[in-house]
C-alpha positions as YAML, in Angstrom:
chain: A
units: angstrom
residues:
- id: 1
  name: UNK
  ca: [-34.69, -35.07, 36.49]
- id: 2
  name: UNK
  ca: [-34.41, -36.23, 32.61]
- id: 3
  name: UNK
  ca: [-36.96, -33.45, 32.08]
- id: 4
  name: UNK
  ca: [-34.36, -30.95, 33.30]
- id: 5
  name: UNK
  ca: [-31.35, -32.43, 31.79]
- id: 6
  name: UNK
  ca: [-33.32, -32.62, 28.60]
- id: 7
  name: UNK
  ca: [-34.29, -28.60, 28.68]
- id: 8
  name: UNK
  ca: [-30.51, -27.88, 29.33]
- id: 9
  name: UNK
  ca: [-29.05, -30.38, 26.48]
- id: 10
  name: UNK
  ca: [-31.67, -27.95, 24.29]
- id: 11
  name: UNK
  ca: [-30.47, -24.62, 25.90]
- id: 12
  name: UNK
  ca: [-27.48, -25.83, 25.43]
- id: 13
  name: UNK
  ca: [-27.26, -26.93, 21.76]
- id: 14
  name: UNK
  ca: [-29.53, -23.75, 20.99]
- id: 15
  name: UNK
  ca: [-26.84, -21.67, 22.70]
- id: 16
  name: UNK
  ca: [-24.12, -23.24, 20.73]
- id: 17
  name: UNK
  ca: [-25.42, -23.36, 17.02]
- id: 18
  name: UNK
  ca: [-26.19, -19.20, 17.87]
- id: 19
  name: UNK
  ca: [-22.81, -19.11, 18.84]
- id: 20
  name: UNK
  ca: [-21.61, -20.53, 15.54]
- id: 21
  name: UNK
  ca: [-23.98, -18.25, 13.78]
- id: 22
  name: UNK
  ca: [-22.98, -15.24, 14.99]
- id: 23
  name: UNK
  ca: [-19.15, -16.42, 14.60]
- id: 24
  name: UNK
  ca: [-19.75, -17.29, 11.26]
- id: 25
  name: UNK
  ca: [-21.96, -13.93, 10.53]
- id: 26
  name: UNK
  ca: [-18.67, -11.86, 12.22]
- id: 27
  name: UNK
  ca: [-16.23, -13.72, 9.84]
- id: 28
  name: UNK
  ca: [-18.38, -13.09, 6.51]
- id: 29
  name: UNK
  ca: [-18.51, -9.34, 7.93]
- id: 30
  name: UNK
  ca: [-15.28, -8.88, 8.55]
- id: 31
  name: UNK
  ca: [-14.52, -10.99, 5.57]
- id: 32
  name: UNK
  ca: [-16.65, -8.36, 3.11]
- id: 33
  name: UNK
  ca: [-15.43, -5.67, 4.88]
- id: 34
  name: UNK
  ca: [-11.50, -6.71, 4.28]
- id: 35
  name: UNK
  ca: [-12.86, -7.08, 0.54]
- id: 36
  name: UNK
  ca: [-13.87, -3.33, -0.02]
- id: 37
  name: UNK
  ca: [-11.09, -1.62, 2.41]
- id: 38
  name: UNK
  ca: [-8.53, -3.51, -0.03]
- id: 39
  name: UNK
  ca: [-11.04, -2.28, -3.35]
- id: 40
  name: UNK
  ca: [-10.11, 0.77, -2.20]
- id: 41
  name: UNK
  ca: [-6.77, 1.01, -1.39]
- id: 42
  name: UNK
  ca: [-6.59, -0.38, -5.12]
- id: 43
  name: UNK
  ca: [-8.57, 2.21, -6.25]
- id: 44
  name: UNK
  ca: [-5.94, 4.70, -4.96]
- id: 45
  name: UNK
  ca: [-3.58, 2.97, -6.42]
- id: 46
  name: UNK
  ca: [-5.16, 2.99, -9.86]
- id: 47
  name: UNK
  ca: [-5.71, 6.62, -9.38]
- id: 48
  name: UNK
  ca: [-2.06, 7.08, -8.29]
- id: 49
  name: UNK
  ca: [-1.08, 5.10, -10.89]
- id: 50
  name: UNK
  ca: [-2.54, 6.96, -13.37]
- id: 51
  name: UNK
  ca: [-1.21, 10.26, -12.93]
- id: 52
  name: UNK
  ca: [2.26, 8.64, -12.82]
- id: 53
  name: UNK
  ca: [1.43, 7.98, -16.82]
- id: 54
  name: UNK
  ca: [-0.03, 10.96, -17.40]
- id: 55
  name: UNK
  ca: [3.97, 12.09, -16.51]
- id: 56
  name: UNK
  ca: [5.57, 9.29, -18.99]
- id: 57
  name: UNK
  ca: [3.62, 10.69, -21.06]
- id: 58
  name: UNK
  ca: [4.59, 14.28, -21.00]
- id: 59
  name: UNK
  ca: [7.99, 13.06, -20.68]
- id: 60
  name: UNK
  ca: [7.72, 10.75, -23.72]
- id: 61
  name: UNK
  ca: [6.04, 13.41, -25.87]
- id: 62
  name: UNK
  ca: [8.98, 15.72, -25.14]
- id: 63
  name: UNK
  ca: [11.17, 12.83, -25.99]
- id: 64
  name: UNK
  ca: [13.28, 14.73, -28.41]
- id: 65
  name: UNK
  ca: [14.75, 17.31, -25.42]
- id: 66
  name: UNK
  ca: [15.25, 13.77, -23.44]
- id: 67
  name: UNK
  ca: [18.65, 12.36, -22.41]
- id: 68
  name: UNK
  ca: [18.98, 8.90, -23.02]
- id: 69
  name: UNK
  ca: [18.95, 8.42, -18.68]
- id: 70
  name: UNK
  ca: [15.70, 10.19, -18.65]
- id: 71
  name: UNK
  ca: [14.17, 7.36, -20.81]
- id: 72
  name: UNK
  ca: [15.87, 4.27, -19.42]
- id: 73
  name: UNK
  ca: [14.37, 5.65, -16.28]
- id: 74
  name: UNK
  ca: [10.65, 6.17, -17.76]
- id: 75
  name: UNK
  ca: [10.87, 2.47, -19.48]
- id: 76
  name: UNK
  ca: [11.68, 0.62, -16.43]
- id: 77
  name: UNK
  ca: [9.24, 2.38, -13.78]
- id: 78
  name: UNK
  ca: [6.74, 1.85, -16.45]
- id: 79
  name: UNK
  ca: [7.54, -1.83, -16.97]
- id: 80
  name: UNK
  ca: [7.54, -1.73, -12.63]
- id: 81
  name: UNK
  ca: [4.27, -0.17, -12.69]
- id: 82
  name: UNK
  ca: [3.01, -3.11, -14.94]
- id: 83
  name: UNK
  ca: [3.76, -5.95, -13.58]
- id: 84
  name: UNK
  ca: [2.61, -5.49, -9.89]
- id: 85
  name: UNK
  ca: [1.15, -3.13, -7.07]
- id: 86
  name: UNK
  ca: [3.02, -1.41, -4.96]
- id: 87
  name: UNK
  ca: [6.24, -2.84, -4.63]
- id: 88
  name: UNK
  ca: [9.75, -1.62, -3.27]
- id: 89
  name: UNK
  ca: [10.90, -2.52, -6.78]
- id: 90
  name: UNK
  ca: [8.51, 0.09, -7.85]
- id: 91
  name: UNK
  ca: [9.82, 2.75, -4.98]
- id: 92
  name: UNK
  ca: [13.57, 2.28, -6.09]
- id: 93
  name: UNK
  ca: [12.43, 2.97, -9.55]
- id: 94
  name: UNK
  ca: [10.09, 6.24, -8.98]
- id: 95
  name: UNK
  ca: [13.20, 7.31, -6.35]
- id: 96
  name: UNK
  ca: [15.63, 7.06, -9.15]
- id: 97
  name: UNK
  ca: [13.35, 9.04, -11.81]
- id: 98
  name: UNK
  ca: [12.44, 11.19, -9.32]
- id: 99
  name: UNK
  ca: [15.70, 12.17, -8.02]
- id: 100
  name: UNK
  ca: [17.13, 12.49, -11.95]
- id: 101
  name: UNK
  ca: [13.89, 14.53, -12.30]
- id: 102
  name: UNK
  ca: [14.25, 16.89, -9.31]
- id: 103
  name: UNK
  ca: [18.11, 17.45, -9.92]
- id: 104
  name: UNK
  ca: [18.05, 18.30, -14.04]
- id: 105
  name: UNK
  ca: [14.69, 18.83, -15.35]
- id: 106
  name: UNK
  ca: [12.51, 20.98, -12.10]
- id: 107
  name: UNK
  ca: [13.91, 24.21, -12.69]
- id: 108
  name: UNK
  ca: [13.94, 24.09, -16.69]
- id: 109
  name: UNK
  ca: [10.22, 22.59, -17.31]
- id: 110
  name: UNK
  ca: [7.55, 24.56, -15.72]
- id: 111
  name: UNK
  ca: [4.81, 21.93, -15.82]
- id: 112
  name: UNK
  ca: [6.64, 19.26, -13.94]
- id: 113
  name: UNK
  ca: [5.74, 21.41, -10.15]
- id: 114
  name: UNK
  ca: [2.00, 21.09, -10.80]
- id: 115
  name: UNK
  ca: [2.69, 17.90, -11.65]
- id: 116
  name: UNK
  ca: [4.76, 16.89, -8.56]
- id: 117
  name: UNK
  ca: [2.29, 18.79, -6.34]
- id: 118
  name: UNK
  ca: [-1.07, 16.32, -8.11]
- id: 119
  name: UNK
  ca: [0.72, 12.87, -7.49]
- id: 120
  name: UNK
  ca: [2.28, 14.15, -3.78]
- id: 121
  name: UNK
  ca: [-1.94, 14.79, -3.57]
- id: 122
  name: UNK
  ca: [-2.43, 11.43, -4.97]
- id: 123
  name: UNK
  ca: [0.16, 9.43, -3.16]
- id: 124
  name: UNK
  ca: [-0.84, 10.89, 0.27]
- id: 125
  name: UNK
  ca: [-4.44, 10.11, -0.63]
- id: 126
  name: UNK
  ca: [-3.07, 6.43, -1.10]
- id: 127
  name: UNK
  ca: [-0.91, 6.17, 1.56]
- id: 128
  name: UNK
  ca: [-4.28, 6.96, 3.67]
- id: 129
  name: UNK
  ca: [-6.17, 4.54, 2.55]
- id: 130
  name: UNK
  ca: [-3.01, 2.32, 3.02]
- id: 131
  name: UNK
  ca: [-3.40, 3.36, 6.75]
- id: 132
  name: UNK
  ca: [-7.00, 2.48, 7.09]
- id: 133
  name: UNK
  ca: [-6.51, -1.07, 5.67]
- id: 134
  name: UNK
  ca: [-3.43, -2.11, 7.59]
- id: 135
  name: UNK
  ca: [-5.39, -1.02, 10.67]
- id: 136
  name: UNK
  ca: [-8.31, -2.89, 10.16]
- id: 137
  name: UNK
  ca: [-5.93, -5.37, 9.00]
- id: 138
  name: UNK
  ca: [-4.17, -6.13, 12.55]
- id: 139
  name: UNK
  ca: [-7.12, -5.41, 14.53]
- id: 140
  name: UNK
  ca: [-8.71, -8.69, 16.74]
- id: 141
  name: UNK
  ca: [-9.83, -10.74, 15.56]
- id: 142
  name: UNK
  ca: [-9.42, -9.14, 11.63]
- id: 143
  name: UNK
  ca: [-5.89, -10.73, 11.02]
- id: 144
  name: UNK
  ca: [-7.11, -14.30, 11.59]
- id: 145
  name: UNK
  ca: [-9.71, -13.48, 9.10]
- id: 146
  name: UNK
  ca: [-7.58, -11.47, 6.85]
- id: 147
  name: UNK
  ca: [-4.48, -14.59, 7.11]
- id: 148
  name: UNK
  ca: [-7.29, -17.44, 6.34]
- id: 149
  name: UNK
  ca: [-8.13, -15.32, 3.19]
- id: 150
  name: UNK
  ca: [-4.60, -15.07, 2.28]
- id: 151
  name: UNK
  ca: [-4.47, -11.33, 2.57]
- id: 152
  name: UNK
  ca: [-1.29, -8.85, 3.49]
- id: 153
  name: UNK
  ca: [-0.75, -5.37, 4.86]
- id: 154
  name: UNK
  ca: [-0.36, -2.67, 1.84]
- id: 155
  name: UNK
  ca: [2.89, -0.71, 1.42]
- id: 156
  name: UNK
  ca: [3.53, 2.72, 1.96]
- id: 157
  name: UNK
  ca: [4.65, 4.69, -1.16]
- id: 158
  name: UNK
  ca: [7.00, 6.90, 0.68]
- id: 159
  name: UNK
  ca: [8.66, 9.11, -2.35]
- id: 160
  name: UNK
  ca: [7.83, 12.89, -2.01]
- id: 161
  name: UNK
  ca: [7.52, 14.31, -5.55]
- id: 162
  name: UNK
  ca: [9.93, 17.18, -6.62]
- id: 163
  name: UNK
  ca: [11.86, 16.53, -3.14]
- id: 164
  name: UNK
  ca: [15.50, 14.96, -2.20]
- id: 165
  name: UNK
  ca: [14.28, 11.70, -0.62]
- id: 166
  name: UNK
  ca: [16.66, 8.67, 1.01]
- id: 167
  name: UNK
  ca: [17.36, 5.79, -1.01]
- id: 168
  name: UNK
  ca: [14.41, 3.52, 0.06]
- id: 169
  name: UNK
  ca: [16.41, 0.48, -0.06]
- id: 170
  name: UNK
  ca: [19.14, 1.92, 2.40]
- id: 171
  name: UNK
  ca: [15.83, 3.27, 4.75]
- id: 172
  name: UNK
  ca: [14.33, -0.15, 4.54]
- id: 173
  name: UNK
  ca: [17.67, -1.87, 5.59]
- id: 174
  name: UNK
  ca: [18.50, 0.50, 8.83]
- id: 175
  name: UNK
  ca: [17.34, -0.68, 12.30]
- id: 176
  name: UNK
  ca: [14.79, 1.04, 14.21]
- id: 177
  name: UNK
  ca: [15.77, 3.37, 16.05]
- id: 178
  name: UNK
  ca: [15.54, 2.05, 19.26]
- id: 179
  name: UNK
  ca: [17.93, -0.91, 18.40]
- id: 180
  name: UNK
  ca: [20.30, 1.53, 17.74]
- id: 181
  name: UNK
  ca: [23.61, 0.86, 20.37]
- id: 182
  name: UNK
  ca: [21.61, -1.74, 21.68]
- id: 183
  name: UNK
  ca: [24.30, -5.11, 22.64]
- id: 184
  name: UNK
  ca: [22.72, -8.07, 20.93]
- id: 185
  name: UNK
  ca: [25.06, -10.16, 21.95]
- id: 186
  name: UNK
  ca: [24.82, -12.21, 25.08]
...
């Protein structure tokens, strides 16, 4: 009889430390994996980020045709664009410029549609890789790996380039749809 308790104690401590193995190999997978789906939605974001200078610059280098608007606008999405990722500080700014853009400068400059067209490109690009992550993200058991390692969902970018878009501020502050003429009240 102790021979048989003794055999389970040993099946059963050998089936709990591979039970804490494999836990701890599924955390340090998911853990590396959370690492390089984030590398690369700041990769995107570099690339996005990029082409958004490449059109300060032309801006800037045409800075003698520019109204004093056009370059308030410029300085503070570039200071935005500095200072952090994605942010909805960042949106407001690139909705303002954009909108200013769209309304007095699209039909005059001919190199700002290209333009538009390569970050829309870009942005969409990001916003996919955006998609990935946050998926990954909120899958079981991902989040309790991805909240330990003090990890958040990515943001959307949700401008359209050389295109009327809602304020995002005003979008971001509206209920869902289904809430609407819902009674909250008890």
């Amino acid at each position: 009889m102790k021979r048989i308790m003794k055999y389970l104690l040993y099946i059963l401590t050998s089936v709990l430390l591979l039970g804490l193995i494999s836990l701890y190999a599924i955390q340090k997978n998911i853990s590396n994996n959370l690492k390089v789906e984030k590398k690369v939605v700041e990769k995107a974001w570099l690339d996005f980020n990029e082409k958004l200078q490449e059109r300060d610059m032309l801006f800037e280098s045409q800075s003698k045709n520019n109204t004093d608007s056009l370059s308030i606008l410029l300085l503070k999405s570039k200071s935005e664009r500095t200072n952090k990722n994605n942010s909805m500080e960042i949106v407001f700014k690139e909705y303002q410029l954009n909108e200013y853009i769209t309304r007095n400068l699209l039909k005059t400059n001919k190199k700002i549609g290209p333009l538009n067209w390569q970050l829309n490109v870009l942005k969409n690009k990001y916003n996919a890789t955006v998609k990935d992550y946050n998926i990954y993200f909120t899958v079981f058991p991902n989040f309790f790996v991805a909240k330990k390692m003090g990890l958040k969902k990515a943001n959307y970018f949700e401008i359209m380039y050389g295109s009327e878009n809602r304020n995002p501020i005003l979008v971001a502050n509206e209920l869902p749809e289904w809430a609407n003429n819902v009674d909250t009240i008890l």
